[in-house]
Every structure is written in structure tokens, then in C-alpha cells.
KOLKESE-392668 format. One record per atom (N, C-alpha, C): residue number from 0; x, y, z. Coordinates in nm, 2 decimals. Layout:
<rs>
 drenvo   east  north     up
    NUM      X      Y      Z
...
</rs>
This chain:
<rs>
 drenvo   east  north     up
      0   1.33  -1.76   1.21
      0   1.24  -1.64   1.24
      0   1.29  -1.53   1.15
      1   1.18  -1.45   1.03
      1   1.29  -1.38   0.94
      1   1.20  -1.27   1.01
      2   1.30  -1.17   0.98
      2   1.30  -1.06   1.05
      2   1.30  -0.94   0.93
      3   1.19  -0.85   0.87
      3   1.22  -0.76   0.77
      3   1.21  -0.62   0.81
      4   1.29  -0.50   0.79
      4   1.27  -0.42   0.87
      4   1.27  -0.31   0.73
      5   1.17  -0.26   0.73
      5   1.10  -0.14   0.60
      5   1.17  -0.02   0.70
      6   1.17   0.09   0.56
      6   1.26   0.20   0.64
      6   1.19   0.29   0.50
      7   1.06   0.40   0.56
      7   1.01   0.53   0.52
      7   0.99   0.66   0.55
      8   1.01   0.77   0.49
      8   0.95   0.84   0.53
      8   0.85   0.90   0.58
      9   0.83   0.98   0.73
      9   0.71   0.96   0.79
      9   0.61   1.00   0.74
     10   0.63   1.10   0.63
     10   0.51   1.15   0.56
     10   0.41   1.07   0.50
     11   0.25   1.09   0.50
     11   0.25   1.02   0.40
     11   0.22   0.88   0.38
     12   0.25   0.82   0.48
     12   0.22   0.69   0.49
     12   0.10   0.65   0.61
     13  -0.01   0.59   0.56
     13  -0.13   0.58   0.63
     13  -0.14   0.43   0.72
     14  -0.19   0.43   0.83
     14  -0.22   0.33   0.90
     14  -0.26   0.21   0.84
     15  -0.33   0.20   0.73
     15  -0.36   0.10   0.64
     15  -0.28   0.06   0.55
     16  -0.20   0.13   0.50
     16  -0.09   0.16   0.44
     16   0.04   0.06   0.49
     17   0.05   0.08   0.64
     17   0.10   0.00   0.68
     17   0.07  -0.15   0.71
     18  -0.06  -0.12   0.76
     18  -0.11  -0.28   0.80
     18  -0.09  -0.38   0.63
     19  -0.14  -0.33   0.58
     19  -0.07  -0.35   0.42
     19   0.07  -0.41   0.40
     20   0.12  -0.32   0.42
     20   0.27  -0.38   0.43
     20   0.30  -0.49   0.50
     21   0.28  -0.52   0.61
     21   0.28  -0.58   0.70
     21   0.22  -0.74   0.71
     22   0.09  -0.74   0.63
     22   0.06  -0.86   0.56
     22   0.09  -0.90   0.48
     23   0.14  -0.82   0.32
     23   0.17  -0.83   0.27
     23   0.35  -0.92   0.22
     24   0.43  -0.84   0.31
     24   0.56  -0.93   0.31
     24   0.56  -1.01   0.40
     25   0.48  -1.03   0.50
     25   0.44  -1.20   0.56
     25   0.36  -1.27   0.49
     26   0.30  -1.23   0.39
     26   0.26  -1.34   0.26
     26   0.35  -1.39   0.18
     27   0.45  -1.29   0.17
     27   0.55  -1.33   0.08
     27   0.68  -1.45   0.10
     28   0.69  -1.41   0.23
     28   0.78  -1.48   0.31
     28   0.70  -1.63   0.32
     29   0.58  -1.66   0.35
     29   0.53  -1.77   0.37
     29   0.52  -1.84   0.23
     30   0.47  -1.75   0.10
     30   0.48  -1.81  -0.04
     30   0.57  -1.83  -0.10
     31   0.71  -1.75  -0.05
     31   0.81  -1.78  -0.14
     31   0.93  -1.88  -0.03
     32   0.95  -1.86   0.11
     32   1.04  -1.91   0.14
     32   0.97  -2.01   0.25
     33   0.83  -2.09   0.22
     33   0.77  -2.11   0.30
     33   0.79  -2.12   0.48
     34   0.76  -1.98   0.51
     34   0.79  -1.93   0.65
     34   0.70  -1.95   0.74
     35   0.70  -1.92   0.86
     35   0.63  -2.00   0.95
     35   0.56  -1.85   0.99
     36   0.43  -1.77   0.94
     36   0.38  -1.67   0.98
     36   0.38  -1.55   1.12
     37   0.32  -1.69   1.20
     37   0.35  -1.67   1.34
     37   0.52  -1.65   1.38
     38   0.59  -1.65   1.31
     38   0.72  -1.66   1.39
     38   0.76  -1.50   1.27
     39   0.72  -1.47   1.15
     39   0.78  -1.38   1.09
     39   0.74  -1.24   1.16
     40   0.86  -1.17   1.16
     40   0.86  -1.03   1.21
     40   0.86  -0.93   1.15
     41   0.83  -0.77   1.10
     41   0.81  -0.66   0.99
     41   0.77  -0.54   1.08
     42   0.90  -0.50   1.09
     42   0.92  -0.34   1.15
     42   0.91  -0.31   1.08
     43   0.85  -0.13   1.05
     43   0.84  -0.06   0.98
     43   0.90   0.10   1.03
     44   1.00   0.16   0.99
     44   1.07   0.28   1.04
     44   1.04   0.39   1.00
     45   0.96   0.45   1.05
     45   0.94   0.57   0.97
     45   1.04   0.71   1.04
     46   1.10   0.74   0.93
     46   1.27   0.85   0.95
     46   1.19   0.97   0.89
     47   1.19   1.08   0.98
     47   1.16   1.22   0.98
     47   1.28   1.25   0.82
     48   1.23   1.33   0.74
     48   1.26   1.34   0.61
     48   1.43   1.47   0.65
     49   1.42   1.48   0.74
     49   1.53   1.56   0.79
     49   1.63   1.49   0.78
     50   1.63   1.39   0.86
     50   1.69   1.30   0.85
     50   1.75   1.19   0.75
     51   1.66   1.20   0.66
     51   1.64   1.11   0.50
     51   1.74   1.20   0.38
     52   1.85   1.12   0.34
     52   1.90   1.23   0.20
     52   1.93   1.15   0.10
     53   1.94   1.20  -0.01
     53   2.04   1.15  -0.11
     53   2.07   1.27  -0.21
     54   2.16   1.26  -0.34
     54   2.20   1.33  -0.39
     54   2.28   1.46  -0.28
     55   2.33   1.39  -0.17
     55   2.37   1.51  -0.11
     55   2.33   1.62  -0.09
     56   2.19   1.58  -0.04
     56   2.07   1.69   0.02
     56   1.98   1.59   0.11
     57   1.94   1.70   0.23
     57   1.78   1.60   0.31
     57   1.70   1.60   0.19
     58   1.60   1.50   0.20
     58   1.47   1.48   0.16
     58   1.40   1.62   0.18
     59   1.40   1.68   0.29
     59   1.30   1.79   0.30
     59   1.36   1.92   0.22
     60   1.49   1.94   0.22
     60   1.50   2.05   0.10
     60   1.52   2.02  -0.01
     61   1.49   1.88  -0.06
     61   1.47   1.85  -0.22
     61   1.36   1.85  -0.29
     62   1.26   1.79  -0.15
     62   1.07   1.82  -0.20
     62   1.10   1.94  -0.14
     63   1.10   2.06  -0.03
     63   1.12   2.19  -0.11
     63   1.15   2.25  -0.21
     64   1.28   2.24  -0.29
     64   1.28   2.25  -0.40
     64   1.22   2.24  -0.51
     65   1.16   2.08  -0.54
     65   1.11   2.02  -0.66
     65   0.98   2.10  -0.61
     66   0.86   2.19  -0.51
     66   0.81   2.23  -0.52
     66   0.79   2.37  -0.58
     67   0.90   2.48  -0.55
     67   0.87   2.56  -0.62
     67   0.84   2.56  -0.77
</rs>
């Protein structure tokens, strides 16, 4: 049973977008590691950008930044 668990920020990303996703790497899993569809699982996490960092900053005051 593979289990893939996607991890984005909540902005930004559209209901379609997801369903996308969602078929998508259960296509993949079935074409590459022939998986059993019905049994594959694809959480999708969408993390408030407050909570999202790198370079030793949130996400939200870095797109602050890069916008002014």
C-alpha cells in the first residue's frame, strides 16, 4: 500500500490543481512500480506559509520581501 504524502503551501494551489496531483502520482506509482491503484494513498498538506521557511526566514516574509 504506498502511501505519498505532498507537503505545500496553502496559497495558491487550486482544487484542480490538486485533483491533478492526485491522479497524477497514482499514475506513476501504477506505471513505474506497478501498484495496485485502489490500494495507493496521496495526502496532500497544505502548511500556512508562516509556518513554511528556509534560508532562515518564513516563506511569508521572504515573498514580502522579494515583493517590494
Amino acid at each position: 500500500m504506498p502511501y505519498v504524502n505532498i507537503k505545500v503551501t496553502r496559497d495558491g494551489v487550486s482544487y484542480a490543481q490538486k485533483e491533478q496531483l492526485i491522479r497524477g502520482v497514482t499514475r506513476l506509482l501504477v506505471e513505474v512500480l506497478d501498484k495496485d491503484p485502489n490500494s495507493t494513498m496521496v495526502v496532500i498538506d497544505e502548511i500556512d506559509t508562516d509556518n513554511w521557511g528556509f534560508k532562515g526566514e518564513t516563506t511569508t516574509r521572504l515573498r514580502r520581501e522579494k515583493a517590494k
